[in-house]
C-alpha positions in Angstrom: 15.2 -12.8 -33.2 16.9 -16.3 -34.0 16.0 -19.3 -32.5 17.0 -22.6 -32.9 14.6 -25.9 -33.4 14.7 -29.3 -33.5 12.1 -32.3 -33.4 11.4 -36.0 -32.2 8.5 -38.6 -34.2 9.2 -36.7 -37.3 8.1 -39.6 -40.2 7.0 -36.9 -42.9 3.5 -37.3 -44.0 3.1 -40.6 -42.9 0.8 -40.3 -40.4 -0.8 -43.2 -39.2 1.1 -47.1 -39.0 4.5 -45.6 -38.6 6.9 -46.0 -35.9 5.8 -43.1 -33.7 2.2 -41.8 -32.5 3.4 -38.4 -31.3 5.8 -35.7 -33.0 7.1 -33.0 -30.8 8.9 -29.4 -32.3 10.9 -28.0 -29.9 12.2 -23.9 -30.2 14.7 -22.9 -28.4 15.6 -19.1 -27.0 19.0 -19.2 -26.1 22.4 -18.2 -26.9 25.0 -20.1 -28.6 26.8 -20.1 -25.0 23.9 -20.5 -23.0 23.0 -23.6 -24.7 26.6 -24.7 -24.5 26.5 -24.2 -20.8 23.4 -26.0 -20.4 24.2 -28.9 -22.2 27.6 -29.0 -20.2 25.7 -29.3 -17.4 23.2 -32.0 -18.7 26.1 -34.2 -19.0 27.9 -33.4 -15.8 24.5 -34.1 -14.2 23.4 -36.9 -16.2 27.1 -38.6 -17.5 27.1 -41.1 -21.0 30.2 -42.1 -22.8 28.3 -41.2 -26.2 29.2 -38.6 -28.3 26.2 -37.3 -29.6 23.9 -36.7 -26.1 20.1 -37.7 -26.9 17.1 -37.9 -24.7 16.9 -41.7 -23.5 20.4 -41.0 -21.6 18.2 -38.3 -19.2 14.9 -40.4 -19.5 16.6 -43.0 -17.4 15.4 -43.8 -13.9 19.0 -43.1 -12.8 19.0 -39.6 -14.2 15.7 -38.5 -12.8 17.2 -35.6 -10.2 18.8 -34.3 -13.6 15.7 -34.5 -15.5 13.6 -32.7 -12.4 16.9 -30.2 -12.7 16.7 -29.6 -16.6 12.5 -29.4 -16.9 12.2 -27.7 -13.4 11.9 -23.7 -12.1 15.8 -23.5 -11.4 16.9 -24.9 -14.6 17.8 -23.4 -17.8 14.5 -23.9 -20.2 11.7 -22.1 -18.6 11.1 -19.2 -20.3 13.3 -19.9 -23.0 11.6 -23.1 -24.7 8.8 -23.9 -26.2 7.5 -27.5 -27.5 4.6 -28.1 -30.3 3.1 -31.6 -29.6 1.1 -33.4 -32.4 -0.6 -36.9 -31.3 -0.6 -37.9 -35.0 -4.0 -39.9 -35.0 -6.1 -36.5 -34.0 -4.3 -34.5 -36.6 -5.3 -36.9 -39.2 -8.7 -37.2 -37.9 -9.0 -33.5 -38.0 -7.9 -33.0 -41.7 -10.2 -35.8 -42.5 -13.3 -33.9 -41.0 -12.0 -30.8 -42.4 -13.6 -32.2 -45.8 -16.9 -31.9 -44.4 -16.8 -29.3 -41.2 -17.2 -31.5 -38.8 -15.9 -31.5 -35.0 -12.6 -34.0 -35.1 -11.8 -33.8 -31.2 -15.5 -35.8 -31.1 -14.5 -38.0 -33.8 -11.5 -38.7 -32.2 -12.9 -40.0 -28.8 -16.3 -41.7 -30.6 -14.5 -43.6 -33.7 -12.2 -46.0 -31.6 -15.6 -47.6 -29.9 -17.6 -47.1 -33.1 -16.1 -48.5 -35.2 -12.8 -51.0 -34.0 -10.2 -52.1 -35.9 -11.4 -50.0 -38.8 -11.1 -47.4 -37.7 -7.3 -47.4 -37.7 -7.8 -49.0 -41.8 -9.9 -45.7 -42.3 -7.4 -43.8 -40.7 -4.3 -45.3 -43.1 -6.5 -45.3 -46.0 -7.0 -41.6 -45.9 -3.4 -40.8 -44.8 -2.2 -42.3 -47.8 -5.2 -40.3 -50.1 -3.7 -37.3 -49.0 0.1 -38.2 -49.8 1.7 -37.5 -53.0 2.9 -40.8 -54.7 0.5 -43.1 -53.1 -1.3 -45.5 -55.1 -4.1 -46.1 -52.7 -7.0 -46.5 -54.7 -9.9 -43.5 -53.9 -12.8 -46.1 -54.6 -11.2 -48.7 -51.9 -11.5 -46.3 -48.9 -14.5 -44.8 -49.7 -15.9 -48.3 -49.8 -14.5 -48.3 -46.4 -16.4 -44.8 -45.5 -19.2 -46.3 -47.1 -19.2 -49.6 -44.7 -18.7 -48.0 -41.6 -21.4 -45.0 -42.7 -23.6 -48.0 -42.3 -23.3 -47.5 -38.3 -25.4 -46.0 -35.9 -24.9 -43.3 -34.3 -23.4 -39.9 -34.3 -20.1 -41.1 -35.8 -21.8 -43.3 -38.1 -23.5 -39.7 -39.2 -20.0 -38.1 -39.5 -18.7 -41.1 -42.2 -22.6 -41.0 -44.4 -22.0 -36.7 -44.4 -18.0 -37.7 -45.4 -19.4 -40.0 -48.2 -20.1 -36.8 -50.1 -16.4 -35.9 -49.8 -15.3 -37.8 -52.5 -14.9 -35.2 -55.3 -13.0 -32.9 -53.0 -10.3 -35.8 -52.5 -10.2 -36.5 -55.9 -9.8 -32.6 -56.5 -6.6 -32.8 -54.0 -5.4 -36.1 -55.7 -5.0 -34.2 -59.0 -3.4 -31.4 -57.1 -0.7 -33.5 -55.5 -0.1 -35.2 -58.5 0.2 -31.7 -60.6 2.8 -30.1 -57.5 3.8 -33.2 -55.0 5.7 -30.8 -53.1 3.2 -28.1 -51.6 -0.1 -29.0 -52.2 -1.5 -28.9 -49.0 1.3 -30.5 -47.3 0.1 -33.5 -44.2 3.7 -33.3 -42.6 3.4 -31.8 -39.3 6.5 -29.8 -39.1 5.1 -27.3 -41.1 2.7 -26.0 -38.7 5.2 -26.6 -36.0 7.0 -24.0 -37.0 4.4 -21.5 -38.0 3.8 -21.6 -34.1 7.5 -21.4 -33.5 7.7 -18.2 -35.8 4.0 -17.0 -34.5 4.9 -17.5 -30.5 8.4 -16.3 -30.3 8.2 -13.3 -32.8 4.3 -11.9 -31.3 4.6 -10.8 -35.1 7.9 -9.7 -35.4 9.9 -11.2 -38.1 11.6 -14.6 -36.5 15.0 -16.5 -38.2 15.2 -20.0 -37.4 18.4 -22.4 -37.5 17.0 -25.8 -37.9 18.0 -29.3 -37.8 19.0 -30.8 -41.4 15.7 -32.0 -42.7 15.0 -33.1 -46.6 11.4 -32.2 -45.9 12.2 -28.4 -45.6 12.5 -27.8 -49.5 13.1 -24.4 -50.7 8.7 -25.1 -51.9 7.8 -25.7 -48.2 10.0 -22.8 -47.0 8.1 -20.5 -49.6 4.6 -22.2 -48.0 6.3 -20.8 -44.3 7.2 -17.2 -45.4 3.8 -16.8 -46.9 2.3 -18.2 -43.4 4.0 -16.7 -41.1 7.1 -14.0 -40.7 9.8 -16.0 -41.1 12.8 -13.8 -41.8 15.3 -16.7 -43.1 15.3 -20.9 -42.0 19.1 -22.2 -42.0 19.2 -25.9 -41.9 22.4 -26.4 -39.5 24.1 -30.1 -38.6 23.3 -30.0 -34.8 26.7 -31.0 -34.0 27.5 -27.4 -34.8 25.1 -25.3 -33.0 24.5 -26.2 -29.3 20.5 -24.6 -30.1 19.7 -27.4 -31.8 21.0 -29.9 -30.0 19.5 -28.3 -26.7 15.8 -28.9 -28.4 16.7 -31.8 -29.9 17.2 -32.8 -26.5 14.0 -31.4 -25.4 12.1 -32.4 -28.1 13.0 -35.8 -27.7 12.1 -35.7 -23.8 8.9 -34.4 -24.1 7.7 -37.1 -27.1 8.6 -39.7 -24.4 6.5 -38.4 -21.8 4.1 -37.4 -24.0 3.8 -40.5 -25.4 3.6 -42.5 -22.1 0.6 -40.3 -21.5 -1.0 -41.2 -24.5 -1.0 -45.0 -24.0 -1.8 -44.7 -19.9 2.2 -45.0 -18.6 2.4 -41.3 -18.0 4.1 -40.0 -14.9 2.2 -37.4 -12.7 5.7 -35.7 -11.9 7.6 -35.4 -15.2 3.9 -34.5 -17.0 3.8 -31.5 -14.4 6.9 -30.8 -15.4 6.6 -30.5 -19.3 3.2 -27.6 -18.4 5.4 -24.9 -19.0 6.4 -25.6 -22.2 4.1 -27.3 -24.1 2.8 -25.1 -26.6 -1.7 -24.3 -26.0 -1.8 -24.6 -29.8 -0.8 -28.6 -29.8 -2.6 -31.0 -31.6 -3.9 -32.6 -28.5 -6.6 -33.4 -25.8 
């Protein structure tokens, strides 16, 4: 089986204080001429002058029969796409209470009240730890952990227990400095596409043709392979295969709405529509 793959909010491993807040991985099941016809019909429905057709052009209010068309029953997507969301500030919260076992999803809804502002310096302070070629300094944030352990409280509980953490992040320092290129990797894509492989193939060996991305070394691709069964990942220019730009196009689409959900500026109608094809393994509440 081949499928083709794109994605939105990708920043690497840089989690937290980039541009975006949500990344979104979208897989396509179509045909080369299936996902032609479909994006003809985007832009006989939904009409722009540029050459390369991206999201916002359908995200406008002016386009929103066309964007009911392309998410809804009688369009061309359901049953045929798939979308992995990732709100990046619970992923990282979740990789940081990996150190100690702890539940991140409570985490996630306690720290924001708990602890304020520092939360998010916690947050960017760890994200950089667990980058390769970060100077962060280990003593700095767990000064940090230290501080806020300080508070009462069950999330106050979670920072003293993550206090003990510190030789297991200076374990993984040494390890990203030894191997910068798979030692366990933060970017998101990565498990995107495990799913991708995982959902489509229901263990049946899956070949992808992806969107150029410098993140996909040969390393990482070894790191998917041994993951999941990937039979072969082409890295394609998306002007060349109408897959690609077809989930580029979702990808994009659902990030938006995703996103406008995340800060409270969602929209009852287009989040019905995305249901069917957000993925249940998501990174999100």
């Amino acid at each position: 089986m081949e499928i083709g793959c794109d994605e939105s909010g990708a920043e690497g491993e840089k989690l937290i204080g980039g541009v975006t807040d949500v990344f979104a991985h979208a897989s396509i099941a179509l045909t080369l001429d299936e996902a032609a016809a479909c994006m003809d019909e985007v832009r006989h429905r939904a009409p722009s002058p540029i050459t390369e057709y991206k999201s916002f052009v359908i995200r406008r209010a002016k386009h929103r029969l066309a964007l009911q068309w392309l998410l809804g029953p009688t369009g061309p997507l359901q049953g045929h796409a798939r979308v992995h969301l990732t709100d990046k500030t619970l992923y990282m919260t979740r990789r940081i209470t990996g150190l100690v076992g702890e539940d991140g999803d409570r985490l996630y809804r306690l720290a924001p009240d708990a602890f304020g502002a520092r939360w998010r310096d916690l947050l960017e302070g760890f994200n950089d730890l667990m980058r390769p070629h970060s100077d962060r300094s280990i003593a700095e944030v767990f000064a940090l952990v230290d501080d806020l352990a300080l508070t009462h409280g069950e999330a106050g509980d979670v920072m003293r227990r993550l206090a003990k953490a510190r030789p297991q992040v200076e374990d993984l320092r040494t390890r990203l400095a030894a191997n910068p290129t798979t030692a366990a990797p933060l970017d998101p894509l990565l498990p995107a596409i495990v799913r991708a492989v995982e959902f489509w193939g229901g263990g049946r060996p899956v070949t992808i043709v992806h969107d150029r991305q410098t993140t996909l070394t040969e390393e990482r691709v070894g790191l998917l392979r041994r993951a999941c069964p990937l039979d072969g990942l082409r890295l394609v220019e998306s002007h060349l295969d109408a897959r690609i730009q077809v989930a580029d196009l979702l990808a994009g689409i659902v990030r938006g709405i995703a996103a406008n959900d995340l800060h409270g500026q969602g929209d009852p109608l287009m989040t019905g529509l995305l249901a069917p094809y957000v993925d249940d393994h998501s990174v999100w509440i």
